[in-house]
C-alpha positions in Angstrom: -95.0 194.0 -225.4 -94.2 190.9 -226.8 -94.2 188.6 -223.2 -92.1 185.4 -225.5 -89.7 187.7 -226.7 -89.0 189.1 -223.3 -88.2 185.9 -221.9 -86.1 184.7 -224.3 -83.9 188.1 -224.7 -83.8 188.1 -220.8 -82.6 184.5 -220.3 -80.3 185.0 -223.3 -78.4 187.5 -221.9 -78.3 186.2 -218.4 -77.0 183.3 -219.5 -74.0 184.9 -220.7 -73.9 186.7 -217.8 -73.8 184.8 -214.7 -71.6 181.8 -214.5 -73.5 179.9 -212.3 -77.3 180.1 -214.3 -77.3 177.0 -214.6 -77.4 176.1 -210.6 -80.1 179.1 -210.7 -82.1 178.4 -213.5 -82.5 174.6 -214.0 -85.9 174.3 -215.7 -86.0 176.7 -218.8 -90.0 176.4 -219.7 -91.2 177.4 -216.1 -89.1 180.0 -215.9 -89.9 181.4 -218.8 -93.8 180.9 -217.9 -93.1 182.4 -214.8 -91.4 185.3 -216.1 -94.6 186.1 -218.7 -96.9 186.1 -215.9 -95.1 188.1 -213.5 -95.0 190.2 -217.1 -98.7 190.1 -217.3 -98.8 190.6 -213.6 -97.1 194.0 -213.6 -99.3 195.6 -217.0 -102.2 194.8 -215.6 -101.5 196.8 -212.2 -101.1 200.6 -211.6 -98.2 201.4 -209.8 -100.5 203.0 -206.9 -101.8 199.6 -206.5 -101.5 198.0 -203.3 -101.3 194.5 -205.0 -98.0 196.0 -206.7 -96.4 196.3 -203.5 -97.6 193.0 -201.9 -96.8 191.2 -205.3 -93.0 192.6 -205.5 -92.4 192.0 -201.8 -93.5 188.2 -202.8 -91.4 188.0 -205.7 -88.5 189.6 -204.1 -88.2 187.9 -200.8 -88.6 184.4 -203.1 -85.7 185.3 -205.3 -83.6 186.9 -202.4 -84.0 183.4 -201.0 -82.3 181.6 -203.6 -79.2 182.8 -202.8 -78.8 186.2 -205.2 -75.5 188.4 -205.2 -75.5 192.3 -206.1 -73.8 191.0 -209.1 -76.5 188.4 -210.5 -79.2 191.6 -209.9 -76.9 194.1 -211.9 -77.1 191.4 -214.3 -80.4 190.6 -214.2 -81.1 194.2 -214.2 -79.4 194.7 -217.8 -81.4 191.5 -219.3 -84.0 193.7 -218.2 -84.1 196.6 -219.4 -82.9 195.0 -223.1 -85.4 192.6 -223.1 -88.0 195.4 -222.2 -86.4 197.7 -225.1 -86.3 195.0 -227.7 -89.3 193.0 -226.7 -91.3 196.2 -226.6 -90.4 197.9 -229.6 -94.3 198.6 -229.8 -94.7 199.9 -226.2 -94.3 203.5 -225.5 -91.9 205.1 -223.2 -94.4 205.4 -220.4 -95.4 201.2 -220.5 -91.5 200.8 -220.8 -90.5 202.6 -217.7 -93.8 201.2 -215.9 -91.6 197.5 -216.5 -88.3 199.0 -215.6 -89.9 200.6 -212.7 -91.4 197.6 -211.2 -87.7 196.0 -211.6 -86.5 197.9 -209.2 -88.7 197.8 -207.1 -88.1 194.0 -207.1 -84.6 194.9 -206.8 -85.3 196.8 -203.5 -87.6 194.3 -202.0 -84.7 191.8 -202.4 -82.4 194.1 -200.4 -80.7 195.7 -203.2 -80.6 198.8 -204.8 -78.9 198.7 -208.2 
């Protein structure tokens, strides 16, 4: 999984979906850091992990708390799952779905299931 090229693809297409990224996304470089670690964070876990739980509770309730509708998640949710399919054309199915799996479970932590 290329980590840089997830980023990018998943900031792309937010941005040109959500109106308001800009008020949500003000300082490109650390969220982009941010977003390869939490990356890194989630290959280098099993999903029986207890750290998995604690660390998507923790990332969840800190996005929930800057203000996140159902419809920036959908969104966020499709800049997802392309920049895990484009990003990880060398991954296989099972790392893929391992990603897209610990999405939403982010998702639910944050009080949403989409």
């Amino acid at each position: 999984m290329d980590y840089l090229k997830a980023a990018d693809v998943f900031y792309e297409v937010l941005k040109e979906n959500i109106p308001d990224f800009d008020r949500l996304f003000r300082d490109e470089v650390r969220q982009k850091t941010m977003f390869i670690v939490a990356m890194e964070s989630i290959e280098e876990m099993s999903h029986d992990d207890v750290h998995v739980a604690d660390y998507m509770k923790a990332l969840g309730q800190l996005h929930a708390s800057r203000g996140l509708t159902e419809a920036h998640v959908r969104a966020g949710h499709e800049a997802f799952r392309k920049a895990v399919e484009i990003a990880g054309s060398d991954a296989t199915d099972e790392q893929k779905q391992k990603f897209l799996d610990s999405f939403a479970r982010l998702t639910r932590e944050m009080g949403f299931d989409v």
